[in-house]
SEVOGU-125465 format. One record per residue (C-alpha): residue number from 1; x, y, z. Coordinates in nm, 4 decimals. Example, Ala and Ser with C-alpha at 12.3 -4.5 7.8 and 13.67 -1.06 7.14 Angstrom:
pos->1&u->1.2300&v->-0.4500&w->0.7800
pos->2&u->1.3670&v->-0.1060&w->0.7140
! end
This chain:
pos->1&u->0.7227&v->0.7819&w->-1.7128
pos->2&u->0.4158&v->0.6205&w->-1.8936
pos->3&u->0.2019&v->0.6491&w->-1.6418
pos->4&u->-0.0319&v->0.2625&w->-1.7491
pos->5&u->0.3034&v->0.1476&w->-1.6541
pos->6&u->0.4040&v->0.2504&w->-1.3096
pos->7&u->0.0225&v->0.1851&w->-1.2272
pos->8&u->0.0532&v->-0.1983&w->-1.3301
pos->9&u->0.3795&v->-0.2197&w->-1.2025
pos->10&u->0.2262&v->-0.1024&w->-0.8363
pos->11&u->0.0069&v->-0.3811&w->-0.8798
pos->12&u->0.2462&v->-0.6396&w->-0.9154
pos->13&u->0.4525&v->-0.5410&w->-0.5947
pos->14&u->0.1163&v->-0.5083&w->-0.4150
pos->15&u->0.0166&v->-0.9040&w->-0.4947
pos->16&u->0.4283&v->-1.0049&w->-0.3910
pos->17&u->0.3816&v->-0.7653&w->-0.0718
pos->18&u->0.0565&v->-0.9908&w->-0.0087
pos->19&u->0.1665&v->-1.3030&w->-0.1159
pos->20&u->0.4933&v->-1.2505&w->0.1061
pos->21&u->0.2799&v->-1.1562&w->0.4100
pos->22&u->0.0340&v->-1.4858&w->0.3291
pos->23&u->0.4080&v->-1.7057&w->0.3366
pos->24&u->0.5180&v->-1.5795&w->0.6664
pos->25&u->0.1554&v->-1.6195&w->0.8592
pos->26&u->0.1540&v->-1.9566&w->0.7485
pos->27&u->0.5005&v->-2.0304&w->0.8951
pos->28&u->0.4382&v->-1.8216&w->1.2033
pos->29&u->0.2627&v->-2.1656&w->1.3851
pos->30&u->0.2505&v->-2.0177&w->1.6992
pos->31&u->0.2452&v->-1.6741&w->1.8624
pos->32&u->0.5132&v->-1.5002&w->2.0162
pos->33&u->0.4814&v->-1.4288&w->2.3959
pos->34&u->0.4379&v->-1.0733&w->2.4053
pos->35&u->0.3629&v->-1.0162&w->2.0077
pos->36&u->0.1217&v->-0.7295&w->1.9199
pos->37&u->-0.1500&v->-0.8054&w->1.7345
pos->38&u->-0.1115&v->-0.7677&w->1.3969
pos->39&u->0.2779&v->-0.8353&w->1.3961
pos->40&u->0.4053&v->-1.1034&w->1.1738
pos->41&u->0.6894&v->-1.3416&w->1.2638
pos->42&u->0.8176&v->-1.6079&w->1.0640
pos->43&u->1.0443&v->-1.9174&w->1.1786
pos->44&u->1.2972&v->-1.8485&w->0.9513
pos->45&u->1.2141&v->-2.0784&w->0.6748
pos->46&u->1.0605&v->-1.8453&w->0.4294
pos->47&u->1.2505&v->-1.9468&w->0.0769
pos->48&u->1.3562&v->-1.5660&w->0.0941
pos->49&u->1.7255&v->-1.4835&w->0.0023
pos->50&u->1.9826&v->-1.7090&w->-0.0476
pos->51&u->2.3114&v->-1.6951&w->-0.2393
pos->52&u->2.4795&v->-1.4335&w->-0.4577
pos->53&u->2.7812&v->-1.2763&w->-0.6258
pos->54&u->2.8113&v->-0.9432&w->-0.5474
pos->55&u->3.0706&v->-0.6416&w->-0.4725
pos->56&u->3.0024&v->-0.3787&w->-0.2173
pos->57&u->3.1137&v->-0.0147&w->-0.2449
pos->58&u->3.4812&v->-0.0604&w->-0.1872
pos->59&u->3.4733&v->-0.3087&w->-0.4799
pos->60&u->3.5778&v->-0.6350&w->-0.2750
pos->61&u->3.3510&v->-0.9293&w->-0.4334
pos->62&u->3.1219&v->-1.0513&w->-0.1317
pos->63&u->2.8536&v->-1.3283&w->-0.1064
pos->64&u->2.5492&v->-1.4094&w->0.1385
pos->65&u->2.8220&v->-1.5437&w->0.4152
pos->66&u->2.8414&v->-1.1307&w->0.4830
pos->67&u->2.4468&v->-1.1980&w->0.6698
pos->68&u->2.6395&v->-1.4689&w->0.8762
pos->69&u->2.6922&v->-1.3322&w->1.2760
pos->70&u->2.5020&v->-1.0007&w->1.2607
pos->71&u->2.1031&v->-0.9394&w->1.2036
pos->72&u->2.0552&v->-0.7788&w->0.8041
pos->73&u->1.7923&v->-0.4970&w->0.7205
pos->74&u->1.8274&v->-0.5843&w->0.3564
pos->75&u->1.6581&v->-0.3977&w->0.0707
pos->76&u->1.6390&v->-0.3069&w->-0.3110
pos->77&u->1.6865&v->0.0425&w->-0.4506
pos->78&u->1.9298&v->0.2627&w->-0.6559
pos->79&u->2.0929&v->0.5816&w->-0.6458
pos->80&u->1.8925&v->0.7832&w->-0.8613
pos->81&u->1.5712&v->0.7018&w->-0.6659
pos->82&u->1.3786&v->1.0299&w->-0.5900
pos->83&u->1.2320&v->0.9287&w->-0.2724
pos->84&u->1.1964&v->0.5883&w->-0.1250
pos->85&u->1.5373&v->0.5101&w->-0.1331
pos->86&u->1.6802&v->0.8159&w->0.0373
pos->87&u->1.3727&v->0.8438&w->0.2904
pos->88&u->1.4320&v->0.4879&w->0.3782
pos->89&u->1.8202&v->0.5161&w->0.4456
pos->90&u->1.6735&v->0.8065&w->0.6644
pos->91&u->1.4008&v->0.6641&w->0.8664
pos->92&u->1.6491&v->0.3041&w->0.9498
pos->93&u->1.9063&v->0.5521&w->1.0562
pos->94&u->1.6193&v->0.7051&w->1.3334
pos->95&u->1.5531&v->0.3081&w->1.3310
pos->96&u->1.8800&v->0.2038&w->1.4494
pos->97&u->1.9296&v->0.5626&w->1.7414
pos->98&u->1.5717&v->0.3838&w->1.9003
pos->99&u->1.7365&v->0.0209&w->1.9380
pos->100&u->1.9817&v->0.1647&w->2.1063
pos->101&u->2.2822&v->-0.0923&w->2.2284
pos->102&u->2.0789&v->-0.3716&w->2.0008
pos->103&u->2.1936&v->-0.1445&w->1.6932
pos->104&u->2.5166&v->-0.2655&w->1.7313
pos->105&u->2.4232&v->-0.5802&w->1.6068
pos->106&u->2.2527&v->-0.4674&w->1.3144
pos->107&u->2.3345&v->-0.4029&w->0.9632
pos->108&u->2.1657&v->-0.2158&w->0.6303
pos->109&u->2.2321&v->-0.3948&w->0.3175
pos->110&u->2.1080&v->-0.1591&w->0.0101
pos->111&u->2.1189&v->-0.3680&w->-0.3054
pos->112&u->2.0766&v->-0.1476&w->-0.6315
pos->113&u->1.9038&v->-0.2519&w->-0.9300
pos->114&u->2.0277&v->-0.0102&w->-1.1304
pos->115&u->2.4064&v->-0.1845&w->-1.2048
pos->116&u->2.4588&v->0.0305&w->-1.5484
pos->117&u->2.5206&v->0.3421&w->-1.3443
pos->118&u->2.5194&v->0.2276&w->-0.9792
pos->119&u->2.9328&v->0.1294&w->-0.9610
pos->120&u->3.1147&v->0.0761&w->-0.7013
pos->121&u->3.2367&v->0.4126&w->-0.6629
pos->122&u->2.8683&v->0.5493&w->-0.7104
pos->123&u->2.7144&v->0.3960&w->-0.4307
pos->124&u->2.9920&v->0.4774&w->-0.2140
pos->125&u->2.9777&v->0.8948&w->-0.2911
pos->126&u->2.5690&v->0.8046&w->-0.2634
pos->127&u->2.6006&v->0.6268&w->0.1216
pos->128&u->2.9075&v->0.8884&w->0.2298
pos->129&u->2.6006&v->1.1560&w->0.1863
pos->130&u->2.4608&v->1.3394&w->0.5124
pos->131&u->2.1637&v->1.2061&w->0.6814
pos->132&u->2.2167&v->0.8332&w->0.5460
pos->133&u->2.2905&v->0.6025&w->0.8452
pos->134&u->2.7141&v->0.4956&w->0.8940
pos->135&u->2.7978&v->0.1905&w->0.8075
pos->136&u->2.5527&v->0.0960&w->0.5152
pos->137&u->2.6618&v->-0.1613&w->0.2982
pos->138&u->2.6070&v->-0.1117&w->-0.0377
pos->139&u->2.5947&v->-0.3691&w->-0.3046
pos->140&u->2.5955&v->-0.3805&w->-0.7160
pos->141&u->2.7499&v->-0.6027&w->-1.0095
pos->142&u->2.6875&v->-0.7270&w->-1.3194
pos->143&u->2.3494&v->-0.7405&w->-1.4591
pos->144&u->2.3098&v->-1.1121&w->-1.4230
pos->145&u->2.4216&v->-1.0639&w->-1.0531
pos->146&u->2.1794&v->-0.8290&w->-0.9635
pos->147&u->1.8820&v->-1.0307&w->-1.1053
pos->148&u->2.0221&v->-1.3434&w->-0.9273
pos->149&u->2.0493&v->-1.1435&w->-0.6249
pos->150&u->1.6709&v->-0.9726&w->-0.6625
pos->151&u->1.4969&v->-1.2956&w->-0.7677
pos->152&u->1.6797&v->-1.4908&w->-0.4134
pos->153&u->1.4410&v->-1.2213&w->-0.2264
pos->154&u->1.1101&v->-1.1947&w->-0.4530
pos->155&u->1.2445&v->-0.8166&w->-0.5490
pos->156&u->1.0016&v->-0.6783&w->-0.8186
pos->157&u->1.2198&v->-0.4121&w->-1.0307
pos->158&u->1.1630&v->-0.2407&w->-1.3692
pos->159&u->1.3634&v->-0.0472&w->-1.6079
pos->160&u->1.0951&v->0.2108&w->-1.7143
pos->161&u->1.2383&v->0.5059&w->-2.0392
pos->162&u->1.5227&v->0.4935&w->-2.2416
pos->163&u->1.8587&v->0.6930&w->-2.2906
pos->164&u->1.9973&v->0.8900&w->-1.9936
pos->165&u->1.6749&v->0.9595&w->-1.8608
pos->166&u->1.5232&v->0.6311&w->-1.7702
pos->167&u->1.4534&v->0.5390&w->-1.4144
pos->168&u->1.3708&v->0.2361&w->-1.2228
pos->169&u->1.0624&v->0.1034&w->-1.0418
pos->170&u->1.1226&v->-0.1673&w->-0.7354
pos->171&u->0.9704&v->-0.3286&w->-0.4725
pos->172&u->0.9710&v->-0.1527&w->-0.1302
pos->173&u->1.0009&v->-0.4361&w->0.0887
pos->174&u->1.2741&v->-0.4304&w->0.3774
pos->175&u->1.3910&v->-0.7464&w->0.4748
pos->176&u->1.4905&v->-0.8890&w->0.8103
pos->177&u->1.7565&v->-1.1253&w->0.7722
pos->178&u->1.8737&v->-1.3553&w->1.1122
pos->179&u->2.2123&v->-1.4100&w->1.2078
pos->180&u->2.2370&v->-1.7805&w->1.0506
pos->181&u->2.1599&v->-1.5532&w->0.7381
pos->182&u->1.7958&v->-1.6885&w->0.6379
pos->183&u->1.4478&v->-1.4544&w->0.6472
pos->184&u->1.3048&v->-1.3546&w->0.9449
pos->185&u->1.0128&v->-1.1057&w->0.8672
pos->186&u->0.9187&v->-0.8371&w->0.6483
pos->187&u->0.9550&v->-0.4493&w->0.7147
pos->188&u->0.7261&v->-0.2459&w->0.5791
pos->189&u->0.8693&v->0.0592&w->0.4899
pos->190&u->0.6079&v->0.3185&w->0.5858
pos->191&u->0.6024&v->0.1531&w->0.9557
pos->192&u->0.8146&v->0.4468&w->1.0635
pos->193&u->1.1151&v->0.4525&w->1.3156
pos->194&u->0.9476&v->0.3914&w->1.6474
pos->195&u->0.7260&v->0.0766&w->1.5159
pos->196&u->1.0029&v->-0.0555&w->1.2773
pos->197&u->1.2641&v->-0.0436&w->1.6277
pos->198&u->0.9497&v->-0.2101&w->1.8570
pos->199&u->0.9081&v->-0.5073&w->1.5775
pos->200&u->1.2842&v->-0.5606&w->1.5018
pos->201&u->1.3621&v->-0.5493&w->1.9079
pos->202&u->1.1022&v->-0.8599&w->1.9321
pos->203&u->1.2130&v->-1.0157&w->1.6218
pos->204&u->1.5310&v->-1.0256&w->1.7717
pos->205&u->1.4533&v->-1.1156&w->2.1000
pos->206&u->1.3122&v->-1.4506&w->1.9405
pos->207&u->1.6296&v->-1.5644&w->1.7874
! end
């Protein structure tokens, strides 16, 4: 992996992660009661997300009505990912055991970016695997659909190599998605379990 290129791609996701963070200060007007300094809230108004065309991993076509009723950790990723995706799946399954009872009204939403070999059946075998949380929905389609999907949410990804061999780079943002489906705050994925509960357990508490 040309090595110019994961280091300018790193530097694109770095000025989204920053512009994202600048969006959702400016629409968090007023503080939480109760919020820790240095947590970021937003109202919900973010233009983060909004409709696509997809089919999860039984193959039954869904749309952005499934993030209607429950509270969405949505993020980007594929199967072949060597270490973010797999050590995220991980670290929202110790995520979800801290929230306890307010786990029940949470779901994960992987999207992959990698459609030409993330099918269906693929990401099913991938989310049946040991130490990945139950329940995770995962989501692919056609090229177009993917892209539609990725640019709704400001998801930086990257085809990087050719042939078999090729892998992807992406954005490592986790989104928070409300119940009335629209952005609540971002995730950061290194926040670890115990943090990532504490903020999503006030997020939630908000509405």
């Amino acid at each position: 992996m040309p090595r110019r290129s994961i280091l300018l791609f790193a530097a694109a996701c770095a000025v989204i992660a920053v512009a994202l963070i600048a969006v959702t200060v400016v629409l968090a007007s007023r503080p939480a009661p109760g919020l820790r300094p240095g947590e970021v809230v937003t109202t919900g108004e973010a233009k983060i997300g909004g409709p696509f065309q997809l089919v999860d991993q039984n193959g039954r076509p869904v749309d952005q009505t499934m993030l209607e009723g429950k509270w969405s950790l949505v993020f980007f990723g594929f199967t072949y990912c060597p270490d973010y995706c797999p050590t995220t799946l991980q670290v929202l399954d110790a995520t979800k055991q801290r929230l306890g009872d307010a786990a029940k009204d949470l779901q994960i939403v992987f999207i992959t970016v990698d459609p030409e070999r993330d099918t269906p059946q693929a990401l099913n075998d991938y989310l049946s695997m040991d130490g990945f949380p139950e329940g995770v929905i995962g989501l692919t389609g056609t090229p177009q659909q993917v892209d539609a999907a990725a640019k709704a949410y400001g998801a930086p990804y990257q085809k990087v190599g050719e042939g078999e061999g090729y892998t992807m780079n992406h954005g490592l943002t986790i989104y928070l998605m409300g119940p009335d489906g629209k952005f609540r705050t971002a995730v950061a994925h290194d926040l670890g379990p115990e943090r990532a509960a504490d903020v999503i357990r006030r997020v939630m508490a908000r509405g």
